[in-house]
N, C-alpha and C positions, 0 to 999 in steps of 0.2 A: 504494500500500500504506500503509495507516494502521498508527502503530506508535503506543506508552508505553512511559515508563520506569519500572518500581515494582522494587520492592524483593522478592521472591519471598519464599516463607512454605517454612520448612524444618520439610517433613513430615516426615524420616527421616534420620539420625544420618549416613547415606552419602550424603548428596543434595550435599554440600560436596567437591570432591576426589574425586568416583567412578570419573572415567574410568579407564580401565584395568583394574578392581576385576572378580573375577568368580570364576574357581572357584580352589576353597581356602578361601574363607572364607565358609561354609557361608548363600549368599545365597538368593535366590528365583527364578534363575536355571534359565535349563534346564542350567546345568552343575551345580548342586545339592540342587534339587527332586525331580528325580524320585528314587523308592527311600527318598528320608527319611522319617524319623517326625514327623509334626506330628500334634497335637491337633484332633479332628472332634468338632464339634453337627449331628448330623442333625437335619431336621425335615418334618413332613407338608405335603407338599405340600394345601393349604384348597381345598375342590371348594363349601365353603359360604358365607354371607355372612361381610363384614370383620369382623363383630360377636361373631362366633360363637367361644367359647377352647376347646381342646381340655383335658382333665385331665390335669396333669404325672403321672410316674409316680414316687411314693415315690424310687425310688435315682436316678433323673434330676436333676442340678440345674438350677433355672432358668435360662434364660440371663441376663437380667436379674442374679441373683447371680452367676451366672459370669461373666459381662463384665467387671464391676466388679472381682470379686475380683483375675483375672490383669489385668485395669488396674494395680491399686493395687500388686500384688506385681511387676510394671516400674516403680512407680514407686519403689519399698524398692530397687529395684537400681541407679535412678539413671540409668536410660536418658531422661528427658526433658533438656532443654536449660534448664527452668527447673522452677521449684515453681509450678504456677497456682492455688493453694489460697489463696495469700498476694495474687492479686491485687485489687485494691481493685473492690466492685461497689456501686453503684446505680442505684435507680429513678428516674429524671428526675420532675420532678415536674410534671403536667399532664395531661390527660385520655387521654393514651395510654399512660401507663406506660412509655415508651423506658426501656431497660437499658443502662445505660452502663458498661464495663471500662475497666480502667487496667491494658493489658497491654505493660509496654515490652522485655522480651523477647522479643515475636514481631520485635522489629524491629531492635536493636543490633547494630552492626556488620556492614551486610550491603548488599554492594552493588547499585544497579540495574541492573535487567536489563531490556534492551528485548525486547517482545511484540507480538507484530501482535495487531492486534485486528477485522479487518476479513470474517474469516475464522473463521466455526464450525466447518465440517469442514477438519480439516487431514490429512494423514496422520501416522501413526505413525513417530517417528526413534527408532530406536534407540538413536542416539549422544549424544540426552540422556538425562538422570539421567528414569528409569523405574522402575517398582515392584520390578522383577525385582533391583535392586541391593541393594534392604534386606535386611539382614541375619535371619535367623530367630528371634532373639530377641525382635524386634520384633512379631512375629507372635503371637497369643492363641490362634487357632485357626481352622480351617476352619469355614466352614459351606456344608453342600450338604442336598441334597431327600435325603430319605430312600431306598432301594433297597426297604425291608421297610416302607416309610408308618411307620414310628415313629421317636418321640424316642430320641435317645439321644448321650449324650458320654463319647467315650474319649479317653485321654490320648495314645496313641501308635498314630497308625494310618498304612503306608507311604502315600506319595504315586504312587499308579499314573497321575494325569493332570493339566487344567490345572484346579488348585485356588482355588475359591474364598474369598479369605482377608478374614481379621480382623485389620487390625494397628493398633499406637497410633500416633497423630499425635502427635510428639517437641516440637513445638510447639504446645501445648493452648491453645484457648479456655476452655475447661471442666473441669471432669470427667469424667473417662470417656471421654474424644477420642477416636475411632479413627477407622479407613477400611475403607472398606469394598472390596474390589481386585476385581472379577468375573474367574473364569479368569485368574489372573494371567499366566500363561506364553503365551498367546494374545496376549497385544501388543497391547490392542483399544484403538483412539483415543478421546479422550474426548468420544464421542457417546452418546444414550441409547438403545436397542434395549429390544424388550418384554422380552426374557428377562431381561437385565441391569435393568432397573425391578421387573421383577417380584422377584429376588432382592430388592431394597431392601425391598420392602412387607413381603416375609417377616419379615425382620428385625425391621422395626418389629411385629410382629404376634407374633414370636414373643417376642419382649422386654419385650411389654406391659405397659412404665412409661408415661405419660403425659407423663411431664421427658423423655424420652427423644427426640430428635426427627435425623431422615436430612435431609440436602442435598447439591442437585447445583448445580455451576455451569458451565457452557460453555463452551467458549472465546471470549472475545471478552466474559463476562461475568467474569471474574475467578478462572477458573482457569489454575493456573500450572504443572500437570502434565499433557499431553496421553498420559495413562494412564489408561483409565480406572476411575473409583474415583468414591465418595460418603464425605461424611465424615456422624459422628454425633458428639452430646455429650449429658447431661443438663443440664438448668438446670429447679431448681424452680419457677423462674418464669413466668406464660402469655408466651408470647411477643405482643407489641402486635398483631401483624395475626392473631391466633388469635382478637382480640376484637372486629377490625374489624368493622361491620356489614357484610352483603352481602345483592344481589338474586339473585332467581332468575335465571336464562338460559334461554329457552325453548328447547327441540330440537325436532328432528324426528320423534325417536323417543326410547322410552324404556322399552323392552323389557328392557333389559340392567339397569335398575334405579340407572343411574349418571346423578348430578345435578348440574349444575351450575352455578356463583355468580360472580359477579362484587362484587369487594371496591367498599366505597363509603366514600367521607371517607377514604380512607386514602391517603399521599402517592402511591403505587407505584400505578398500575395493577395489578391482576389479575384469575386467574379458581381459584376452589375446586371442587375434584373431589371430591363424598363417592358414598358408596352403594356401590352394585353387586350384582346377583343375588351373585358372588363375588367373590374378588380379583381373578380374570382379567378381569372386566368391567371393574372397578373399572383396573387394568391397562392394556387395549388401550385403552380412551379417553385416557388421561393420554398412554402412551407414543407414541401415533399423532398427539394433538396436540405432542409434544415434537418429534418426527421431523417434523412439519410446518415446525414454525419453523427445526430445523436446516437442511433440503432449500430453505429462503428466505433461507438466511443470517439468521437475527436472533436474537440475545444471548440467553439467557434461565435461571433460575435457578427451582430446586425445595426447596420445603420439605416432606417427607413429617411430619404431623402426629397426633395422639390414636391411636398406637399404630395408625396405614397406615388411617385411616380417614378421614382429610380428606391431602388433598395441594392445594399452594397451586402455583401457576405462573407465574410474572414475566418477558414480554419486559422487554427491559430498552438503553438505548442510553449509560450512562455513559460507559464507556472510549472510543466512537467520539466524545461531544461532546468528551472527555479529548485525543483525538488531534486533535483540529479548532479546540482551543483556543477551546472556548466554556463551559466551568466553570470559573464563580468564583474567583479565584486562592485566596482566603480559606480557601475549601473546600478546596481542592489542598495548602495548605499543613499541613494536619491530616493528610494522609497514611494518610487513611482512604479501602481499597477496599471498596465497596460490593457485597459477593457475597451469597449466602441469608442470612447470619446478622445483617446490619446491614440489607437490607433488611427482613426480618421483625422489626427493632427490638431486636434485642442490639448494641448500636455496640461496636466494638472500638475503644480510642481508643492511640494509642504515645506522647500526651505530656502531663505531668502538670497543663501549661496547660488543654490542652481538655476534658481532663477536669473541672479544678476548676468549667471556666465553661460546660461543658455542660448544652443547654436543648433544652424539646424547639420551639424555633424552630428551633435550630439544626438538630436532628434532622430536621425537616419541612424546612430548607432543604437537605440532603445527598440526603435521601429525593425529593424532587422534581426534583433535574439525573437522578435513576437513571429514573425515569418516560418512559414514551412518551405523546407527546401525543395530546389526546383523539381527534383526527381519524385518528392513525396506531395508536392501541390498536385503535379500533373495525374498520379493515382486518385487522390482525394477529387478530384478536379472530374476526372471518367465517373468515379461514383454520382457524384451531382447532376452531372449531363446526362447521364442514366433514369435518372431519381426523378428528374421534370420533364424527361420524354415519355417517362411510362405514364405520369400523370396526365399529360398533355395527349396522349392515343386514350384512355378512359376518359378525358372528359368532350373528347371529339366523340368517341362512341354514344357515351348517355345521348350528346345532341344527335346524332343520327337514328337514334331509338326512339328519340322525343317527336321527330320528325316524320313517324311513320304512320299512316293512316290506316287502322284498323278496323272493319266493321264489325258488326254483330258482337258488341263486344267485349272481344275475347280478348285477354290478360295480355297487354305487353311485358316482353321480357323486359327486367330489371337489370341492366347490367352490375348497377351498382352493389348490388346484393351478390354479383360474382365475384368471388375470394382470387386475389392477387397476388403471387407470392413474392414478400419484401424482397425489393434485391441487397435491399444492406444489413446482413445477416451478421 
């Protein structure tokens, strides 16, 4: 068993001292959930392309304003752990534009904690600190798929089931920090399933700012809550691998309208998912190559980008060289974990040293121990191209089933009820 010791990032005010905590003090728990009033954003479920905006309706507010606003009115109340407004930011200077922060409060006073890293799918322990402990203030609001296909936000609607929630991240990289919790009360580990991806691109799509950007990370790629959840932030800034150049990727098919690239020059191996007839295209390929690499064991981390219309994807083997003690000491000692937002070139730095001397050598030397080598990308790389073709001939099939006029009538076949066998065993 490979383990590290880092230092954990405190999402939520009760992540410190929880155990025990539960009803009474009106948490996310199924001892307080259900029957309460939380705040709902519905929205339409998109049957068209990623590209396509629906018209807000006059008394609807955006979500994009709405986010921000009940962001900003938790931060008037004092629920973060710091001010992240006053953190210090720049642009590294050289042909990639790295982002470097000076954020030393994500990290003061806080002890390490060992994580195995060896292990993408784990199961779900309830007996650590889980989403279901945060408190309800912390929370912005639900958002779920429409019942009536339309937009719409109210402030106080009962909680009948397991809600999909909005809450802030108590320790911000940014502005606007939040998490994203799917079905929080379901207990679901932090793997990525279509439905749970698919709510992310919502998100992104419904929020459609362009600073606005979702990330996933794995376990064993530096996440440190096996709940699952995405976080999001704004930053004005492009982020460096949003400008990497990239090639095309030839498929097999290309029916479903979803394209994809592979990053070039850029330290991280990857591969970029745009397009799609719809989101759900756009969807079942990303998420059936994410479930590939889980179902293989290998690390891997998600940048949802330009408002759920480019999604970036990074095997990744950091932490396992981390536990094998083959990075850098140099680099170890910067006590920078490399998850979506430092590999897509926002470094989060916790000491005032590395930040003063931060370059983007240095950047391109962190960004490179997080890389898969070329010979193990391009394996990892066959599995994926596998993993979104197979999806992409079933869900061209369902539509050719869908399509077929039957009379007197008699049962169409289901395909979807025909059993697949994983190719990532």
């Amino acid at each position: 068993m490979l383990t590290i010791k880092r230092c954990p990032t405190i999402l939520s005010n009760y992540q410190e001292g929880s155990e025990g905590l539960g009803c009474g003090r009106n948490c996310l728990g199924q001892c307080c959930v259900p029957g309460s009033k939380l705040p709902l954003y519905t929205f339409k479920r998109r049957h068209t392309s990623v590209g396509d905006n629906d018209v807000m309706l006059a008394d609807v507010p955006s979500l994009d304003s709405l986010l921000l606003g009940l962001w900003e009115e938790r931060m008037q109340r004092g629920l973060f752990r710091y001010d992240v407004t006053i953190c210090e930011t720049k642009v590294i200077p050289g042909n990639y534009g790295f982002i470097a922060q000076l954020n030393e409060g994500r990290h003061l006073k806080k002890r390490p904690t060992e994580f195995r890293v060896d292990k993408v799918l784990q199961d779900f322990d309830p007996c650590k600190f889980n989403f279901t402990k945060v408190g309800q203030e912390e929370v912005l609001f639900r958002f779920e798929e429409s019942e009536e296909d339309k937009v719409q936000y109210l402030e106080k609607v009962p909680v009948l089931d397991s809600p999909n929630v909005i809450a802030i991240n108590v320790s911000p990289i940014e502005y606007g920090h939040v998490l994203l919790v799917p079905r929080v009360l379901d207990c679901l580990p932090q793997r990525i399933d279509h439905d749970s991806l698919l709510l992310a691109l919502h998100l992104a799509v419904e929020v459609g700012n362009p600073s606005f950007r979702l990330g996933y990370n794995s376990l064993g790629a530096f996440a440190t809550i096996n709940h699952l959840h995405f976080q999001a932030y704004y930053l004005a800034l492009p982020f460096p691998v949003e400008k990497a150049p990239t090639k095309r990727v030839p498929l097999k098919s290309e029916k479903t309208g979803v394209k994809i690239f592979e990053l070039c020059n850029y330290p991280v191996r990857g591969l970029v998912f745009e397009g799609g007839n719809t989101l759900e295209d756009l969807c079942n390929a990303i998420g059936s190559s994410c479930i590939c690499l889980q179902d293989n064991n290998i690390p891997y981390n998600v940048l949802i980008a330009d408002c759920g219309k480019r999604v970036f994807l990074f095997p990744q083997c950091y932490a396992e060289k981390q536990a094998l003690g083959e990075v850098n000491q140099e680099i170890l000692d910067t006590q920078v974990n490399p998850a979506v937002w430092e590999i897509s070139g926002h470094m989060v730095l916790k000491r005032k040293q590395d930040f003063d001397r931060a370059s983007e050598d240095y950047a391109w030397k962190l960004l490179a121990e997080v890389s898969l080598s070329e010979e193990r990308f391009e394996e990892v790389k066959d599995y994926i191209l596998e993993a979104a073709a197979t999806e992409e001939v079933q869900v061209v099939e369902e539509e050719e089933h869908a399509d077929i006029v039957v009379e007197d009538e008699v049962p169409l076949y289901d395909s979807s009820k025909n059993t697949i066998m994983p190719l990532c065993t």
